[in-house]
N, C-alpha and C positions, 0 to 999 in steps of 0.2 A: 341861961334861961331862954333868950331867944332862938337858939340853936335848939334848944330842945322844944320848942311849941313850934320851929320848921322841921323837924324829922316827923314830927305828929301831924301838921297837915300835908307832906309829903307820904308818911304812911296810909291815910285816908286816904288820900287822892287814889293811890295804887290798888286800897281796897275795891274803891268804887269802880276802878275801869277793870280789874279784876272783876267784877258782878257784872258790871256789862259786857265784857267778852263773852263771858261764859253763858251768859241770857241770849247772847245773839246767835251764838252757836248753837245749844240747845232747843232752840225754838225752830232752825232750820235744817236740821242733822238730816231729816226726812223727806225735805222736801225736795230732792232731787232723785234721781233713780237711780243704781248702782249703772256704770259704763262698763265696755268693756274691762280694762283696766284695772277697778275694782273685782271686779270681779277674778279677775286673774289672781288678784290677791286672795282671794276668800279660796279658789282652788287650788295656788302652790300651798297652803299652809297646813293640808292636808298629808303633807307629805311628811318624811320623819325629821327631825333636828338636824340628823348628823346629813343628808340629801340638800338641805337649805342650805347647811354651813359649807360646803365645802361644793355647791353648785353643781350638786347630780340633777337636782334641780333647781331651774332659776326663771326671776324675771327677765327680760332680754337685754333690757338696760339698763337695770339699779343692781349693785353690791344688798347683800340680804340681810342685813342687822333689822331693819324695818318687822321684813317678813318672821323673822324667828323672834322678835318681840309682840310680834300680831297674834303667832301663834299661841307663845304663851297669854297673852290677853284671853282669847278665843277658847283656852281650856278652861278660863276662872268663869267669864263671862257668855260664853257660847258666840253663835255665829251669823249672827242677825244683822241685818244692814245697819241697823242702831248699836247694836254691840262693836261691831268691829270699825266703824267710825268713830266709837270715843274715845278709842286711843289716840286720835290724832288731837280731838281736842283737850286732851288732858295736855299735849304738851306745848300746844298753842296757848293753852292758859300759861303751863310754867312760864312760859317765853317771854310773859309779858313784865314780871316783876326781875330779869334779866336785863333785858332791854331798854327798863328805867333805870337798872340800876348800871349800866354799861353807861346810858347818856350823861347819868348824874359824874359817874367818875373821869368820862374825856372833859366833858362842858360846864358844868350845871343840873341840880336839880328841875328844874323848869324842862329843859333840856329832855330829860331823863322820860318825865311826864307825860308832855306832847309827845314824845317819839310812841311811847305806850301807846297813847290814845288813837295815835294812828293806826298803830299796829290793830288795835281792838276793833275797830271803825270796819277796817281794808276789806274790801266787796271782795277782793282775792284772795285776802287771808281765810276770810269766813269761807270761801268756796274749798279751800286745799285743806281748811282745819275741820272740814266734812267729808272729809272722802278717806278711802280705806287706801291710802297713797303716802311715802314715805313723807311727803314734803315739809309737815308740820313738824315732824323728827327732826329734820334734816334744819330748820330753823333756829328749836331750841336750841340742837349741837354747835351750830356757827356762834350764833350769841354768847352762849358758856364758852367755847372758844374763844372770842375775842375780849371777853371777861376777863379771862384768865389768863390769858396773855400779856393786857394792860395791867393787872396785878403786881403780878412777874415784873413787868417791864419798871413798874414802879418802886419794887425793890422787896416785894415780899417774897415771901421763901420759897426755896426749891420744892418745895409741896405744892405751890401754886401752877410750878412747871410740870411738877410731874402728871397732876390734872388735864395740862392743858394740852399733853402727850394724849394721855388716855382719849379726851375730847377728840381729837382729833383724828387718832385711829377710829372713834364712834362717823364722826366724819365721812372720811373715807371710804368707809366701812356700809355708809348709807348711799353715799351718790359720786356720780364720779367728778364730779365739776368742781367740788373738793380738793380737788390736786390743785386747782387753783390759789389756792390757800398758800400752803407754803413756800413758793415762791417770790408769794406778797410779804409774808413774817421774814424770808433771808432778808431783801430790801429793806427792810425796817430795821434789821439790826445791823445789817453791813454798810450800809452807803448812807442812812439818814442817822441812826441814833447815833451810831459810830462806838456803839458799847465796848467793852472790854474782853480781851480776848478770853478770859474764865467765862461770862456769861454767853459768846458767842460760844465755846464749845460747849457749853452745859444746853444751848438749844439746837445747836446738831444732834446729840445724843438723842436730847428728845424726842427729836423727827424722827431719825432713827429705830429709834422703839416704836415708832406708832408705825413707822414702816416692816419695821419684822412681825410685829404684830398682825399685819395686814398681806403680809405675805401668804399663807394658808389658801387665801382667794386667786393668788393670780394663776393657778391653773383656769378658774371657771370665766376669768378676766377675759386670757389669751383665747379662751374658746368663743365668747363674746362677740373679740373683735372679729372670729371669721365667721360668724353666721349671720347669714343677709339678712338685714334690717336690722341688728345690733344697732346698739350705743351711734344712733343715729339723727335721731329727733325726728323733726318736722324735715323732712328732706326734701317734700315735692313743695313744702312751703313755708321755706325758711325763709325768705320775703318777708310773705305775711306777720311770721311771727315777730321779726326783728320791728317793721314796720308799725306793729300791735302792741308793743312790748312799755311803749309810752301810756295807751290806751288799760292795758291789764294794768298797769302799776297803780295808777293814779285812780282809773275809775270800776276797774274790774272788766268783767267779759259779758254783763246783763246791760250796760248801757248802749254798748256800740260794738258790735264784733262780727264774724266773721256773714252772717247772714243781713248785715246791714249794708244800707245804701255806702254809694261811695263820698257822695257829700257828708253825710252823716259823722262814717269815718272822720273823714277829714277835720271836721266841725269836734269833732272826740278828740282828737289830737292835738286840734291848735288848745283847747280847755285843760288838758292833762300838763301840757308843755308851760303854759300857762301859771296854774296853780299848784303843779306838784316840782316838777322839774326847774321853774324858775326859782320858786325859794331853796329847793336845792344845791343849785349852783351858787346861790347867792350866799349860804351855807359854807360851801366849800370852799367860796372865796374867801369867807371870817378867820379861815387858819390861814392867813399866808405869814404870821408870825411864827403858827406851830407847825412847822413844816410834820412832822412827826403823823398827827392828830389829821392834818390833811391828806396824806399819803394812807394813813391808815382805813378810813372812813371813805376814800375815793378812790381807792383800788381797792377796797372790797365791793364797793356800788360797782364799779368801769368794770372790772374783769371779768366778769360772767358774759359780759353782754360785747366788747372788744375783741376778747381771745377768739371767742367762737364766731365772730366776722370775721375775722381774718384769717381763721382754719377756713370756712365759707368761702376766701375767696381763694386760696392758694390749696384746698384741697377737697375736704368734703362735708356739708352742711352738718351738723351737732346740735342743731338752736333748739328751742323752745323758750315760749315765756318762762313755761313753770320749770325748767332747769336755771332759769337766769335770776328767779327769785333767791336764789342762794344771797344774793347780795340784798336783797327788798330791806331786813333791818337796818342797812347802812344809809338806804335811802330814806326813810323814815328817819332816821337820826340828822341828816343832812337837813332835812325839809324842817326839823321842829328847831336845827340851828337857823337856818334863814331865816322863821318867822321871827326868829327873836331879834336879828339885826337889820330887819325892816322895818320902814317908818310904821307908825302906829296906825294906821287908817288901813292904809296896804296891811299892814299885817292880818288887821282885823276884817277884812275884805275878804283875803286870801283864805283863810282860817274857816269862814261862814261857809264859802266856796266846797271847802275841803268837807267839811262835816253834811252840809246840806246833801250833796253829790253824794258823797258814802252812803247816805240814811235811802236816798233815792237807789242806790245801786243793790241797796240789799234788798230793798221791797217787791226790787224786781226779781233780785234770786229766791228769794223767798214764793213768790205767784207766779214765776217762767222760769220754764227746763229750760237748760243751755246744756244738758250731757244727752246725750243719746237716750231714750226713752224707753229700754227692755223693760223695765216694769210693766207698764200697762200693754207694750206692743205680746212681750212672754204670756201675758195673760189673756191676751186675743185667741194669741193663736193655739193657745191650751185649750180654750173654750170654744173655739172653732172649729177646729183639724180632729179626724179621726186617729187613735192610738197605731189604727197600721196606715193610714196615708205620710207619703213620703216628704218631709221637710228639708227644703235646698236654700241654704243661706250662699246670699253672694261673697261672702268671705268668711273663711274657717274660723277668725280670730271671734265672729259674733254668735258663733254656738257659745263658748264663754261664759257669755254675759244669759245668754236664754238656758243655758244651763242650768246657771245660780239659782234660778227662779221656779226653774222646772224640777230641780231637788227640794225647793223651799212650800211646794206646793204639792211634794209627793206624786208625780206625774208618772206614769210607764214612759219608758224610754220609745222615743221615735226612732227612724229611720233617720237616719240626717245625712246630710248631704253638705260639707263643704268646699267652696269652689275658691280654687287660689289663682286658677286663669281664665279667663273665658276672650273667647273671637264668637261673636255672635255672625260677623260676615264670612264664618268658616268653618258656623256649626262646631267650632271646639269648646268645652267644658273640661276642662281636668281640673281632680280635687280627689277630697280622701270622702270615706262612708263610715260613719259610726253607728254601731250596731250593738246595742245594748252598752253603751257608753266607749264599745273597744274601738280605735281608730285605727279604720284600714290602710290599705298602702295605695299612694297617690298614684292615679291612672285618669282615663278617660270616662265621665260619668254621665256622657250626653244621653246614649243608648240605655241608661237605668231612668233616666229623667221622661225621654221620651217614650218610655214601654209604660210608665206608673200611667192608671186609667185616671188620678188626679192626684195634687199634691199645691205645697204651702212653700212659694219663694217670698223668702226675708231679705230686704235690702236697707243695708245701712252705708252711707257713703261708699255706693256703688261702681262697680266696672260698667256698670249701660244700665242706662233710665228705667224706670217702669213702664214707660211706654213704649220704647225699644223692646223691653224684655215682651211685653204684649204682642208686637207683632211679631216677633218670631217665631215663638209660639200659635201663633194662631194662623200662621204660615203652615203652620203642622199638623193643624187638626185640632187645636186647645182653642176654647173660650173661656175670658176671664169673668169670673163670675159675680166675683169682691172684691174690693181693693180697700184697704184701713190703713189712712196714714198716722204716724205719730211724729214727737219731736225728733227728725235726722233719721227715720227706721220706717217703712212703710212695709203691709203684709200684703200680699198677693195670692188668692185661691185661684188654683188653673184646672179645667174639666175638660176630657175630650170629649169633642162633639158628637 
């Protein structure tokens, strides 16, 4: 009897944080503007099945499972920044009744709960479970993973394994940081659980199959790696990110981030470290009985964020936060272990900490951009620019995003113009020309810029300032007439004199 009025306030509980995921998410799905990024998403998926599958076309750095399940969304639901975002929070929802039920079965139900709750709360779950980006895919996949695994490991049947095969090629199949994965599961069955030689080769096999399975990609893989700025990350500021990665985890990227002071920062960090990452550790320290249960949970947290330090330093940067989130449910599982074997006061302190900060980090993503702002800047310059004046974006990747916006608005096609190098002290410009959406062949585009009698430069995380680009310009003969800045994107109108 009491076992069964604990499964019923265990299942309410789940309900409840179930209704408020999904309320937090749906109330802010719109408040940010599609990035590039997203956008890249909304135009590979245009393309045909068999071209995604098999990487005639692709993203630069994610395996396509994502994209060929966006697409099919995209046929049911069409192609609206709100349409092609609720994919992700559908499966940010699944995730959550996974990830309680992952914690109930290493720890505790309590265990289970808070780990949820975190998850629901997480200023950075909410932001990755709003964007047309694999990451929320890439979550529920790890957690049914590691579901099924513990299953398995617990003694249920080979139907457990062979799921957790499949999971895994899904895996794999979404992000490449994934490989990290089963390296962690050899470890766990070779050196710590010390299982039995049937069960160890019955999970070779299974690797196996999620690896043959996954083979059909590695032609588009191998192409990957040789084209510049692949499977790269953050390369000019792997620093940052690894140094931020305390900061995303704990409070998100609305309280303190990249355009904040540096005390600020700092002040973010020692709070994160503080109240996320100390119960944590303290977490991690409750298994030093179940070695198992330790290893499992702290190398899925360490790895994401270790591996790719140490590629960082012995070869070439990989990092990003939002690649390293692969591990985020481990650490939510870790943190809602601490709270539970801290003193009462401190727990309760820690805990207020955690939830107050969350509520404060989403109010602010909810009423402050933190993605680049093509929505309103695309709509400037629709409404500003003449159909035949010439549009030069400082970088080809941000036609993309003014694309999106400019098909969504039914626009005639500009002139565009993007620049993949520029020397302003050498009057060089090379870049491609699109002309009626067709993309020309990269050359020198200085002498088309300076013949146009006026034209519309877009700068978003620019190669030279606006006011650099000002005088040079006006070095030439141009005066600037307008300038509109928006969040990380400012427009520029140039006239000759």
């Amino acid at each position: 009897m009491w076992k069964t009025k604990q499964n019923i306030r265990w299942g309410l509980a789940l309900f409840f944080l179930c209704g408020l995921a999904i309320t937090l998410r749906v109330v802010s799905i719109n408040s940010q503007s599609f990035w590039y990024d997203e956008a890249s998403s909304a135009s590979l998926i245009q393309h045909s099945f068999e071209d995604l599958y098999f990487g005639n076309q692709k993203d630069h750095g994610h395996p396509p499972l994502y994209l060929l399940l966006l697409k099919c969304w995209s046929m049911a639901f069409g192609s609206s920044e709100v349409a092609l975002r609720s994919l992700s929070i559908l499966f940010s929802f699944l995730a959550i009744p996974l990830l309680a039920s992952l914690g109930r079965a290493i720890v505790s139900p309590f265990v289970g709960v808070v780990a949820a709750l975190l998850f629901a709360i997480s200023s950075l779950q909410i932001e990755l479970s709003t964007e047309a980006r694999p990451y929320a895919l890439l979550h529920f996949l790890v957690i049914a993973n590691a579901w099924l695994l513990l299953r398995w490991v617990k003694g249920h049947s080979n139907l457990s394994l062979l799921f957790y095969s499949l999971t895994l090629y899904f895996c794999l199949f979404t992000h490449y940081f994934s490989f990290l994965l089963p390296p962690l599961h050899f470890i766990l069955l070779f050196f710590i659980l010390r299982d039995s030689s049937v069960r160890r080769r019955n999970w070779i096999l299974a690797f196996l199959f999620a690896g043959l399975l996954w083979l059909p990609w590695a032609p588009a893989f191998v192409a990957q790696l040789t084209t510049p700025g692949a499977l790269r990350g953050m390369d000019k500021s792997w620093y940052f990110q690894f140094l931020g990665t305390p900061v995303a985890f704990a409070l998100g990227r609305t309280l303190a981030w990249r355009d904040a002071a540096d005390w600020m920062l700092a002040l973010a960090e020692s709070f994160s470290i503080l109240i996320f990452f100390y119960p944590a550790f303290e977490g991690l320290k409750a298994f030093k009985r179940d070695r198992f249960s330790q290893f499992f949970l702290g190398g899925w947290a360490l790895a994401p964020i270790l591996v790719p330090l140490a590629m960082v330093l012995l070869a070439k940067p990989i990092y990003s936060h939002r690649y390293g989130t692969i591990g985020l449910p481990a650490w939510f599982l870790l943190v809602a272990v601490g709270l539970g074997v801290l003193p009462k006061k401190m727990r309760a302190s820690l805990f207020a900490a955690l939830v107050v900060s969350a509520g404060a980090a989403f109010y602010m993503y909810y009423t402050t951009p933190i993605r680049d702002d093509w929505r309103s800047a695309s709509k400037y310059i629709l409404e500003t620019s003449k159909a035949e004046e010439l549009l030069v974006f400082d970088s080809e990747s941000d036609i993309v995003a003014f694309n999106f916006y400019s098909e969504k608005a039914g626009a005639s096609p500009h002139e565009i113009i993007g620049v993949l190098y520029s020397s302003l002290d050498h009057g060089i410009m090379e870049g491609v020309k699109f002309e009626k959406g067709v993309r020309g062949a990269v050359t020198s585009r200085m002498g088309e810029v300076l013949a146009a009698p006026a034209f519309v430069l877009a700068l978003c995380m620019p190669s030279h300032t606006g006011p650099e680009y000002g005088k040079f310009f006006q070095d030439r003969g141009y005066k600037l007439t307008s300038q509109q800045n928006f969040y990380r994107v400012s427009v520029l109108h140039f006239e000759r004199e």
